[in-house]
VOGU-3710 file (C-alpha; in Angstrom, 3 decimals, decimal comma):
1> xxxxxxxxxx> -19,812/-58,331/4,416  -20,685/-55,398/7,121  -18,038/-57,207/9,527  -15,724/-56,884/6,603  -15,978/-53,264/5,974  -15,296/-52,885/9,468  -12,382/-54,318/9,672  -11,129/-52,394/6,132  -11,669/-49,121/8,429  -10,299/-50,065/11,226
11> xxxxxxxxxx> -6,761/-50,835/9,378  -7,393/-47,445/7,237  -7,753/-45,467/10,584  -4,237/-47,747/11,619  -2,355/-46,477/8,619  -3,781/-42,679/8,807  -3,122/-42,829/12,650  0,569/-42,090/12,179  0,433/-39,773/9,356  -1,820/-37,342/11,599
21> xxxxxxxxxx> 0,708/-37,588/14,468  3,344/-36,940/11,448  1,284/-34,174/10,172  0,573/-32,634/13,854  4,093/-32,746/15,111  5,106/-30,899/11,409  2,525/-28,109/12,016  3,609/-27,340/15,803  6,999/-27,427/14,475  5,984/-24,723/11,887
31> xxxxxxxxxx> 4,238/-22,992/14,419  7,677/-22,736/16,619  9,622/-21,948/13,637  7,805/-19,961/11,271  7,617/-16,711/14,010  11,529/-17,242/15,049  12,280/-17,732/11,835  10,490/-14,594/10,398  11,577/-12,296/13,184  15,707/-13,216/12,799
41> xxxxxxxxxx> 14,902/-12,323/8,624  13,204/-9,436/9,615  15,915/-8,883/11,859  18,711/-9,327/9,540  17,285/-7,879/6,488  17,182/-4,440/8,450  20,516/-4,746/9,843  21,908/-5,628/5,910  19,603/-2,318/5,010  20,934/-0,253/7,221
51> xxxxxxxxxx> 24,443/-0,823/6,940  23,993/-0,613/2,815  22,808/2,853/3,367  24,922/4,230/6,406  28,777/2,365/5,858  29,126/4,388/2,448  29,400/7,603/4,390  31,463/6,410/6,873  35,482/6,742/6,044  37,015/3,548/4,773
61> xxxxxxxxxx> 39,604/3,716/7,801  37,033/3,306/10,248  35,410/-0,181/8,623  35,860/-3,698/10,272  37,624/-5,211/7,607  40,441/-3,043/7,720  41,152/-4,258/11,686  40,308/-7,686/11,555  39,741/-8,739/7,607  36,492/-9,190/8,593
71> xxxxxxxxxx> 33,044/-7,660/7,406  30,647/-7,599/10,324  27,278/-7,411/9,957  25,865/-4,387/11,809  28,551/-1,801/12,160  26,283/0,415/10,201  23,425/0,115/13,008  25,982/0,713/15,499  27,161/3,973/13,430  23,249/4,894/12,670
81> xxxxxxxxxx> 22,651/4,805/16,576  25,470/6,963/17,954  25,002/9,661/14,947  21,161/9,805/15,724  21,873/10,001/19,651  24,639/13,239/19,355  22,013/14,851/16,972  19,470/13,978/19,548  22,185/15,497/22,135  22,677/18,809/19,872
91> xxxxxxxxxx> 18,847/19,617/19,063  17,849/19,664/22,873  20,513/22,382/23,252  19,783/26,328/22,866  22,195/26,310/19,434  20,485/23,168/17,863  16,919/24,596/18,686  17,504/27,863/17,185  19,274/26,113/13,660  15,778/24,021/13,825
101> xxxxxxxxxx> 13,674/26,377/14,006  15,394/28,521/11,396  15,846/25,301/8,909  11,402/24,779/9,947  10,997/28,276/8,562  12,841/27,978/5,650  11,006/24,843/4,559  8,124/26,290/5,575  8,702/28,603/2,347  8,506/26,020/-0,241
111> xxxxxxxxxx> 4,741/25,056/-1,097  5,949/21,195/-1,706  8,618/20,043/0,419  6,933/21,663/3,258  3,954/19,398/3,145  6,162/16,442/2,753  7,985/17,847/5,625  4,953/18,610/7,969  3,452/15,058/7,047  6,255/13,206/7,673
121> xxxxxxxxxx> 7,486/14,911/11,184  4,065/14,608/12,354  4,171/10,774/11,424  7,570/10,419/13,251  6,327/12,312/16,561  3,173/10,183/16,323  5,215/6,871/16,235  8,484/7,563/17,861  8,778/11,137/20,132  7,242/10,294/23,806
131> xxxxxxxxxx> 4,440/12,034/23,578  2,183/13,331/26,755  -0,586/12,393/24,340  -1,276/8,068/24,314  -4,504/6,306/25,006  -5,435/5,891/28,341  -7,822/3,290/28,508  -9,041/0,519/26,305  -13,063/0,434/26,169  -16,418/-0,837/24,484
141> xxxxxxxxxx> -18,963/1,045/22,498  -21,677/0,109/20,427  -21,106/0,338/16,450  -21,810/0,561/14,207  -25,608/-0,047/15,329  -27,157/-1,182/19,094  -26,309/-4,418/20,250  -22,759/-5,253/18,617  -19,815/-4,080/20,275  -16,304/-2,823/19,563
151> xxxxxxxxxx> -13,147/-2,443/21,048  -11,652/1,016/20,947  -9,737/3,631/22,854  -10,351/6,779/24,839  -8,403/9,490/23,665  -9,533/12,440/25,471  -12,918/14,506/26,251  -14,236/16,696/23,432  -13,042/19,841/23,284  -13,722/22,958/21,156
161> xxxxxxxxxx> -15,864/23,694/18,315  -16,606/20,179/17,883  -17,991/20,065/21,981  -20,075/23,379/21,177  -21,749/22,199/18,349  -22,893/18,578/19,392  -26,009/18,795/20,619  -26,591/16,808/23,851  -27,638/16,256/27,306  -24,552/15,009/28,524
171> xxxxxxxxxx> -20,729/15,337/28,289  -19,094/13,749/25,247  -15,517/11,407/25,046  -13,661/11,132/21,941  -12,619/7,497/21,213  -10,344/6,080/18,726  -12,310/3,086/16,979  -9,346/0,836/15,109  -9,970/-1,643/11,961  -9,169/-5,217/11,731
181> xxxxxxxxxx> -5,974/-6,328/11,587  -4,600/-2,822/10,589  -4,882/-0,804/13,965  -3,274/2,563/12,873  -6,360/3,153/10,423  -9,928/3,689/11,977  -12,870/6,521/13,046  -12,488/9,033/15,419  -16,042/9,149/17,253  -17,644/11,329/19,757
191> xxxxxxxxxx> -19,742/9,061/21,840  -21,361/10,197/24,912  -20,096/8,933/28,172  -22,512/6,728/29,246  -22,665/4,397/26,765  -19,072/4,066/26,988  -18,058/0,909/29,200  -13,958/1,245/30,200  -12,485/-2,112/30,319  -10,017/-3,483/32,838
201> xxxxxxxxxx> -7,436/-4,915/30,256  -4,406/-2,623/29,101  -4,339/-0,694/26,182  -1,795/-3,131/24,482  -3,767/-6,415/25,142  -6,782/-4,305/23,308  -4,597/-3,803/20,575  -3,502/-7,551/20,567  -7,285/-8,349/20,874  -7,782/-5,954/17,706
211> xxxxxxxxxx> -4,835/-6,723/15,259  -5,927/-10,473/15,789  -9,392/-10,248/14,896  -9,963/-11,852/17,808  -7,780/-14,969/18,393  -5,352/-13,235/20,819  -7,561/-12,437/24,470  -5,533/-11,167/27,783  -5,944/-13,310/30,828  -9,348/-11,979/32,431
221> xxxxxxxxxx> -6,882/-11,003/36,062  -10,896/-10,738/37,816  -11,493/-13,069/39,782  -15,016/-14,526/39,195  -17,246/-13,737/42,367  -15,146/-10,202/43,438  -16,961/-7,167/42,528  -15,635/-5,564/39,154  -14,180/-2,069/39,565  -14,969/0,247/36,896
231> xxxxxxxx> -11,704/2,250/35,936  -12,355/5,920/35,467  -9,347/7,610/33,856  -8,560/10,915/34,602  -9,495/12,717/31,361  -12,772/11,707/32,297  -13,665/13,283/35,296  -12,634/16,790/33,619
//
């Protein structure tokens, strides 16, 4: 009877065998394909967006189809991109930085549109201008209580009121703590600077680390047995 039921699961484990190896070989697929995939929609759908929105202001003699009978996708990007760089070209000139500051302090006049206005330059200068102002370092502090650890980012040393009114022994760092999986929300702290530990890994790999809760570590470039530098960025030393 036991030698029986034996043999019944051995011959179940036969038949399931190739049904795993069907079922693995259909998830790595859809591992390979689902990110491609995703990123040519992605892709694509902007493209289709921004040649809805652009190609209606562009005159009708200078479309595709009128040279080749053809509508091609992305003519609208390519009209998007050379508008945006000769208005680019214009503002960093005397006449286009005079017209923007004049058109600043006219908006600046109307109570609504110039908090739209304010919010939504400061977003785009945040995400797109190059800014002097990044994160230098990736590092570790303890939160929210002793003993676990987070990944954040140092973001300069405390300055101003903020400095003078801390009381402490010993010079504070402003770091950038970032949530899980959504980076761009998070606390500003003010942690003193010893209980800060800098980390070797860039600033982007600590985001990857971050936005993947986890799943996503850099390749540790120590080599086990050599001494471990301690980075100390610049802002630091100040």
């Amino acid at each position: 009877m036991f030698e029986q039921e034996e043999n019944n699961e051995q011959q179940n484990r036969k038949r399931r065998a190739p049904l795993g190896g069907v079922r693995g070989s259909f998830l790595t697929g859809l591992v390979v394909i689902a990110p491609i995939g995703l990123t040519v929609w992605l892709v694509w759908t902007v493209i289709g967006w921004v040649d809805g929105f652009v190609l209606p202001f562009v005159p009708a003699k200078y479309h595709p189809q009128n040279f080749i009978g053809i509508d091609i996708h992305g003519v609208g990007v390519i009209f998007f991109l050379l508008f945006t760089l000769v208005i680019g070209w214009i503002a960093k000139g005397l006449i286009g930085r005079s017209f923007l500051s004049w058109a600043e302090g006219l908006v600046d006049r109307m109570p609504v549109v110039r908090s739209v206005y304010n919010g939504l330059k400061q977003l785009a200068e945040t995400v797109l201008a190059q800014s002097e102002s990044s994160f230098e370092q990736a590092c570790l502090i303890e939160y929210p209580r002793k003993g676990i650890w987070a990944v954040a980012f140092v973001s300069t040393t405390t300055k101003g009121e903020v400095d003078r009114r801390i009381p402490r022994e010993e010079p504070l760092i402003s770091v950038f703590l970032p949530t899980t999986p959504n980076p761009t929300s998070g606390f500003l702290l003010f942690v003193p600077r010893e209980e800060v530990i800098l980390l070797d890994m860039s600033v982007e790999d600590a985001a990857k680390l971050v936005i993947s809760a986890g799943l996503v570590y850099p390749n540790d470039k120590v080599q086990s047995g050599t001494p471990r530098v301690e980075k100390q960025p610049e802002l630091l030393d100040h």
